[in-house]
C-alpha positions in Angstrom: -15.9 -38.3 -79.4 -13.3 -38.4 -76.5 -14.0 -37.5 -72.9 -11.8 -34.9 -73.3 -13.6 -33.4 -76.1 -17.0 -33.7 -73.8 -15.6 -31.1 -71.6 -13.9 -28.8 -74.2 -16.4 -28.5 -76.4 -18.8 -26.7 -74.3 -16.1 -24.2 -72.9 -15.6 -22.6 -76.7 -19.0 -20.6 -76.0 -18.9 -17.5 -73.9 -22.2 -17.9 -72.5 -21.0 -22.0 -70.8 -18.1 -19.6 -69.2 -20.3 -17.5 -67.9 -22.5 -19.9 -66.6 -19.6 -22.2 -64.9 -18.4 -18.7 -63.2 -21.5 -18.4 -61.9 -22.2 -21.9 -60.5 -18.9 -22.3 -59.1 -19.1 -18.7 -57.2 -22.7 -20.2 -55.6 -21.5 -23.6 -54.8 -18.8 -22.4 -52.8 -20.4 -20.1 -50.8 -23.5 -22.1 -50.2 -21.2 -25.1 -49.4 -19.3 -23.0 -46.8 -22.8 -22.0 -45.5 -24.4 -25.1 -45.5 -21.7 -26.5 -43.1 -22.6 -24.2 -40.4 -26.1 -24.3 -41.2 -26.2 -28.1 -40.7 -24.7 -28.5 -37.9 -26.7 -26.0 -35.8 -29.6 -27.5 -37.3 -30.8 -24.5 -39.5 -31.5 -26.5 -42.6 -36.0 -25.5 -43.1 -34.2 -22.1 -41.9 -32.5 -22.2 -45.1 -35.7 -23.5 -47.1 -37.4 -20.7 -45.7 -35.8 -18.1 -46.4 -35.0 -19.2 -50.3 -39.0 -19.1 -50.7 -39.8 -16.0 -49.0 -37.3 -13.9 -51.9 -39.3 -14.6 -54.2 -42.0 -11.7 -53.7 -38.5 -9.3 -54.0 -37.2 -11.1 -57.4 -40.6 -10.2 -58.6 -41.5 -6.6 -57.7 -37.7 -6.0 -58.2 -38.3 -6.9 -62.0 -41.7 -5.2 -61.9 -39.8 -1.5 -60.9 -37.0 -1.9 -63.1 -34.7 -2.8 -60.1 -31.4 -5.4 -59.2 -33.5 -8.3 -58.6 -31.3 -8.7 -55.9 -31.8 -5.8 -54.2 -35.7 -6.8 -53.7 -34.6 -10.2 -53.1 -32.3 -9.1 -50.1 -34.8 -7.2 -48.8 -37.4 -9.3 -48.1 -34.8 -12.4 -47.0 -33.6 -10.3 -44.3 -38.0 -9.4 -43.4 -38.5 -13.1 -43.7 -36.2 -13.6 -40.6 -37.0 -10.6 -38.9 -41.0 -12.1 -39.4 -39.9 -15.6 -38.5 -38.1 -14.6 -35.1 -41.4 -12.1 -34.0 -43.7 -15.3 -34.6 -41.1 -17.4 -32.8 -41.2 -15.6 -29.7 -44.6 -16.5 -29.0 -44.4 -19.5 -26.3 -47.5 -20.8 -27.9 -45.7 -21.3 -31.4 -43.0 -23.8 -32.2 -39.8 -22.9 -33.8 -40.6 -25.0 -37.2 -44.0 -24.1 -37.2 -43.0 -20.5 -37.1 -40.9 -21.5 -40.3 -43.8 -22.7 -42.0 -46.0 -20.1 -41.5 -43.4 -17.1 -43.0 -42.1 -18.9 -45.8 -45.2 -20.4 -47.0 -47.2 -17.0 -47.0 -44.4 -15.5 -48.7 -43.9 -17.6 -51.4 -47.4 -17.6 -51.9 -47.4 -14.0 -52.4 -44.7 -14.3 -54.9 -46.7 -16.6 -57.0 -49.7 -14.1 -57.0 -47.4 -11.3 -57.9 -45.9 -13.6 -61.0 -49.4 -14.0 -62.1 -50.5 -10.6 -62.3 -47.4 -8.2 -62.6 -47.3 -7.2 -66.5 -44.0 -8.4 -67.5 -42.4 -8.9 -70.8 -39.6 -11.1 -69.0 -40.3 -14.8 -68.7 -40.3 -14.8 -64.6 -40.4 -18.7 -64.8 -36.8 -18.8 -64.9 -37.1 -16.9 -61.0 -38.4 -20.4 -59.8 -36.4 -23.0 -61.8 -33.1 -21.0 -62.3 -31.4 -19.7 -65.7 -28.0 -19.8 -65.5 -26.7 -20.8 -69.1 -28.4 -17.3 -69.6 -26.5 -15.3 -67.0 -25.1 -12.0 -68.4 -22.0 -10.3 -67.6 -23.6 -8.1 -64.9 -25.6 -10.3 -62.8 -21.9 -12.1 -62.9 -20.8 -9.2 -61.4 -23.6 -8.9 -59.2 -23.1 -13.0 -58.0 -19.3 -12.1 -57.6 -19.3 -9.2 -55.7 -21.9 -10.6 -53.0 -20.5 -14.0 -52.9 -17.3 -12.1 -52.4 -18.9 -10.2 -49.3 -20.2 -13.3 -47.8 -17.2 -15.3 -48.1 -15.0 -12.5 -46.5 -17.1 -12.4 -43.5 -17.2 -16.4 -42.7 -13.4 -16.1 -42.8 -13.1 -13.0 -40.6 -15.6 -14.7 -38.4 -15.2 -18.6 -38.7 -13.7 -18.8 -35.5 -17.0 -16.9 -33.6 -19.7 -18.5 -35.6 -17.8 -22.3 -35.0 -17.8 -21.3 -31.2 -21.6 -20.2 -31.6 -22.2 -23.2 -33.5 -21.0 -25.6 -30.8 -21.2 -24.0 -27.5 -23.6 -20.9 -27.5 -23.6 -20.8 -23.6 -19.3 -20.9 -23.8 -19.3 -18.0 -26.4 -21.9 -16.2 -24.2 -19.2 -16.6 -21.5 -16.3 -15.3 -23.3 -18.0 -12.0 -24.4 -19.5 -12.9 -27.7 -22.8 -12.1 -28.1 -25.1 -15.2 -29.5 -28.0 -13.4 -30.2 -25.7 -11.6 -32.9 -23.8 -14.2 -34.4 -27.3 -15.9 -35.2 -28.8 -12.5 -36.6 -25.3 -12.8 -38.9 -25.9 -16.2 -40.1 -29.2 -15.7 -41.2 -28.6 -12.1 -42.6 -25.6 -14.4 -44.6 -28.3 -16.8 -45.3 -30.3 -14.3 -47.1 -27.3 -12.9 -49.3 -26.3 -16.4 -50.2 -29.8 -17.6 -51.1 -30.2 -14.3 -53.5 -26.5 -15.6 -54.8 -27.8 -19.1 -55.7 -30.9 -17.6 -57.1 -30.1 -17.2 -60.5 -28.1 -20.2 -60.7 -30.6 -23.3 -59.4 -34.0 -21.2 -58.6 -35.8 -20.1 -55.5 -36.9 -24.1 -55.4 -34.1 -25.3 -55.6 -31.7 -23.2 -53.5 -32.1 -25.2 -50.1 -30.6 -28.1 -51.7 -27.2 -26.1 -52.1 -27.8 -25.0 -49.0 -27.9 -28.6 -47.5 -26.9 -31.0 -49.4 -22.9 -29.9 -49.2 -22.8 -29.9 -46.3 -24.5 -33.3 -44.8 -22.3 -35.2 -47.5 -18.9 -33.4 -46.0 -20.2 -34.5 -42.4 -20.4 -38.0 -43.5 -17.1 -37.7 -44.8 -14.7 -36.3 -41.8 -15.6 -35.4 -37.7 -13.7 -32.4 -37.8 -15.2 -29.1 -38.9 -12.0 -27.4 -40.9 -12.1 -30.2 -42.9 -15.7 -30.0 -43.8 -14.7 -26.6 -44.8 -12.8 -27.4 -47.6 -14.2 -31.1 -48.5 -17.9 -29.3 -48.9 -17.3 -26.6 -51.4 -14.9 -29.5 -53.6 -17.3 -31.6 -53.8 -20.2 -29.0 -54.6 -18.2 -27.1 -57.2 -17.2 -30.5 -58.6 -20.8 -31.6 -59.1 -22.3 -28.4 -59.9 -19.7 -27.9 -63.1 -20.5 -32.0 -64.1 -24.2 -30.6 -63.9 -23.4 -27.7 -65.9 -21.4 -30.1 -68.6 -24.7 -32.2 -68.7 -27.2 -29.8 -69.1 -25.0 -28.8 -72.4 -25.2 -32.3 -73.7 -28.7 -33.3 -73.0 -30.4 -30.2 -73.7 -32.3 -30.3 -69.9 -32.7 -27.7 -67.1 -29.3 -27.0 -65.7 -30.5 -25.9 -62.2 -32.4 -29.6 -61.6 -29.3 -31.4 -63.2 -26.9 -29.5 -60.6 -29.1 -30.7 -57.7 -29.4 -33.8 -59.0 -25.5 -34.9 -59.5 -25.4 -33.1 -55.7 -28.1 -35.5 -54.5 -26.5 -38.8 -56.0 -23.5 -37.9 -54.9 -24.9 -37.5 -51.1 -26.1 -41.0 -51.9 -22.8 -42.7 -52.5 -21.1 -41.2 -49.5 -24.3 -42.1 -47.1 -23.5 -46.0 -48.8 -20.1 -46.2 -49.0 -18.4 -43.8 -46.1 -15.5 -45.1 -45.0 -16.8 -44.6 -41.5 -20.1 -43.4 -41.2 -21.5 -45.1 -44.4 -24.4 -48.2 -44.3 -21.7 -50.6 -45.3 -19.3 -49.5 -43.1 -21.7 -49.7 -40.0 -23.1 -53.0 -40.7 -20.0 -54.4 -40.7 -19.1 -52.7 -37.4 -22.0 -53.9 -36.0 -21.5 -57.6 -37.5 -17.7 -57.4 -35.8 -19.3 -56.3 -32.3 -22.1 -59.1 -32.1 -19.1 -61.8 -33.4 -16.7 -60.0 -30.5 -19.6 -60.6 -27.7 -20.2 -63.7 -28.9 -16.8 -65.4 -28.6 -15.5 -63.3 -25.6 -15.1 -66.5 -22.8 -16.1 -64.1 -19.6 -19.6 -62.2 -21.1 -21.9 -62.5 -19.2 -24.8 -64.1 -20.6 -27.8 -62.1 -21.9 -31.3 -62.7 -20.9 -32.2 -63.9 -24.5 -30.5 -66.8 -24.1 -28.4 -69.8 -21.5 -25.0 -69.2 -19.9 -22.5 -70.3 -22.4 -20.5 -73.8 -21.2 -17.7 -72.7 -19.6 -18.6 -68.9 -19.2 -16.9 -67.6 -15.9 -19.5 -66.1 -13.1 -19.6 -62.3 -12.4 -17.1 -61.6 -9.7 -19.8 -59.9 -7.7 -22.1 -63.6 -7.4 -19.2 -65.5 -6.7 -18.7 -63.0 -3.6 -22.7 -62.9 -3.0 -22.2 -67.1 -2.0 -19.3 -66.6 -0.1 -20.8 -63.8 2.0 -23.9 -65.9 2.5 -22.3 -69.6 3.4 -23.8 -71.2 6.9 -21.2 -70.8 9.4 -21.6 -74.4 11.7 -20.7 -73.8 15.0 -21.3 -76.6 17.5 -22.2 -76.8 21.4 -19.5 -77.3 22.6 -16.9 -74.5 20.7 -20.1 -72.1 22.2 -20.1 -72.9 26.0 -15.9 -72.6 26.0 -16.2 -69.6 24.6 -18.6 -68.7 26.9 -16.7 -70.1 29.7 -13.3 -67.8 28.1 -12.7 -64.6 29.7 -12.7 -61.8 27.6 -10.4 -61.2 25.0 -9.8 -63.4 21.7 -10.9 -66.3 21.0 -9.8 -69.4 18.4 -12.4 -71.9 17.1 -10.9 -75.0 16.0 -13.4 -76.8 13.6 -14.7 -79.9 14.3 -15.0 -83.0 12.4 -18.6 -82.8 11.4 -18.0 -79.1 10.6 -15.0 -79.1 8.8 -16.4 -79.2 5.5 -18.8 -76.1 5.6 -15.6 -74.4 7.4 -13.5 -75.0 4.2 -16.5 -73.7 1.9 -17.1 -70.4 4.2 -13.9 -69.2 5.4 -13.2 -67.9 8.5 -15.9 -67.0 11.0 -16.6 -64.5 12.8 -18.8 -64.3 16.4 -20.4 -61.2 18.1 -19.5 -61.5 21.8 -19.2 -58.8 24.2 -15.7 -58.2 23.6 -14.2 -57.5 20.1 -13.4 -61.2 18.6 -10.6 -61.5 15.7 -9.6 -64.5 13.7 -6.4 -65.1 12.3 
């Protein structure tokens, strides 16, 4: 069988379209997400709230509802709870994290175990997306639609936010807000990725995307478009494998996402482990064959090595000035006014070594 017939076998069956759609639709908006979310430094937020939907997803199945409407709901309480135990001074930002999202997810599980359901919830942890149906298509479109419209309306305040809260404060933006948007974004995105990966495994889309562009470029609008590439790129091979080996396409997606986050932290053309060893090789070979370093402590002067300006001046400052008897007592004997020391014979060698000199007197003394 050809390569080619590897990837067009698999797109003859509606239900492989369907699930492509889908994946695609989640790895671009949690690519776009995760840039902003990793470079505030929001990545447990995003852990935290893809655990604490999963009490929604379950009561939302249990009442006959859009498991996304449930799901929604209690992201957005998950950061409303996470922000009221955050504001306690005795309570650390992460630790507040911890203590929502585990006691949430917790409470899903319970409700999995004794909710009466004739649908396999298992799927709600691990993701199901080879059995995505035409609605919850529609339903991943249209809120992956909504989220991606408002980072593009917005890019430009949540960037500022991102970098310089204190400048957008200044310019009339309103912090607080922006970061009440991001995480209500947060929520809707992690209810997109839901069906596609699982509530386990959303915080890898969420992260992973986005650390991998960052080693890849320094500016931010092109980790905007290098991030959702790359995941849509390995989310679809994920997809493609899943058909072939018969395995769990949600943990197949994350795991083409996490060895491709692999090869760019090796081989980075700039930020990468090879590419900063051999930087670091090239400085210690530059300092080492530079003829004017300045020796380190770990080691002797190098033969030849020039002496910092400032010592060389430190010994001409502090030469002995030889002055004898006699040049004294006619100076003395000088009215006031300037005076001109001629060396004499036993002194004329420290006078070379020190320069001019210079004596105090009464009057103001000045040496050619």
């Amino acid at each position: 069988m050809s390569p080619l017939d590897l990837i067009v076998e698999p797109l003859q069956y509606d239900f492989m379209l369907r699930a492509l759609a889908a994946t695609s639709l989640a790895a671009v908006v949690c690519a776009l997400l995760s840039c902003w979310l990793v470079l505030i430094g929001w990545s447990l937020m995003g852990d935290a709230v893809s655990h604490a939907v999963l009490p929604g997803v379950v009561l939302s199945y249990a009442l006959g509802l859009p498991f996304a409407l449930g799901a929604l709901v209690f992201g957005l309480l998950a950061v409303v709870l996470i922000g009221a135990v955050r504001g306690s001074r005795r309570v650390a930002e992460d630790a507040a994290i911890g203590i929502v999202f585990t006691t949430l997810f917790a409470l899903g599980l319970v409700l999995i175990s004794v909710t009466p359901s004739h649908t396999d919830l298992g799927h709600i942890l691990f993701g199901s997306v080879l059995g995505v149906s035409r609605g919850d298509l529609v339903q991943i479109a249209v809120l992956a639609s909504l989220v991606l419209a408002l980072l593009l309306l917005l890019r430009r305040d949540l960037t500022l936010f991102a970098f310089d809260p204190t400048h957008a404060r200044a310019i009339g933006l309103s912090p607080r807000r922006l970061g009440a948007l991001l995480l209500g974004l947060l929520a809707v995105t992690a209810v997109v990725a839901l069906q596609v990966v699982g509530v386990i495994l959303v915080v890898a889309m969420l992260i992973i995307p986005g650390a991998t562009a960052r080693l890849l470029t320094d500016r931010f609008s092109r980790m905007l478009l290098i991030a959702p590439t790359l995941s849509v790129a390995a989310s679809a091979l994920g997809i493609l494998l899943s058909y072939w080996l018969d395995a769990a396409s949600g943990g197949l997606i994350v795991l083409v996402q996490g060895t491709l986050y692999a090869l760019v932290h090796v081989f980075a053309p700039r930020y990468g482990l090879l590419a900063r060893g051999r930087a670091r090789r090239g400085g210690r070979a530059e300092r080492r064959g530079s003829p004017g370093a300045v020796p380190s402590a770990d080691g002797p002067a190098p033969t030849g090595a020039a002496a910092p300006t400032g010592a060389a001046e430190s010994t001409e400052r502090q030469a002995p000035v030889a002055v004898s008897d006699a040049q004294i007592a006619s100076v003395a004997e000088r009215p006031s006014g300037t005076a001109v020391l001629e060396p004499t014979s036993d002194t004329s060698s420290a006078s070379e070594n020190s320069g001019p000199s210079r004596i105090s007197s009464s009057a103001p003394t000045t040496m050619p």
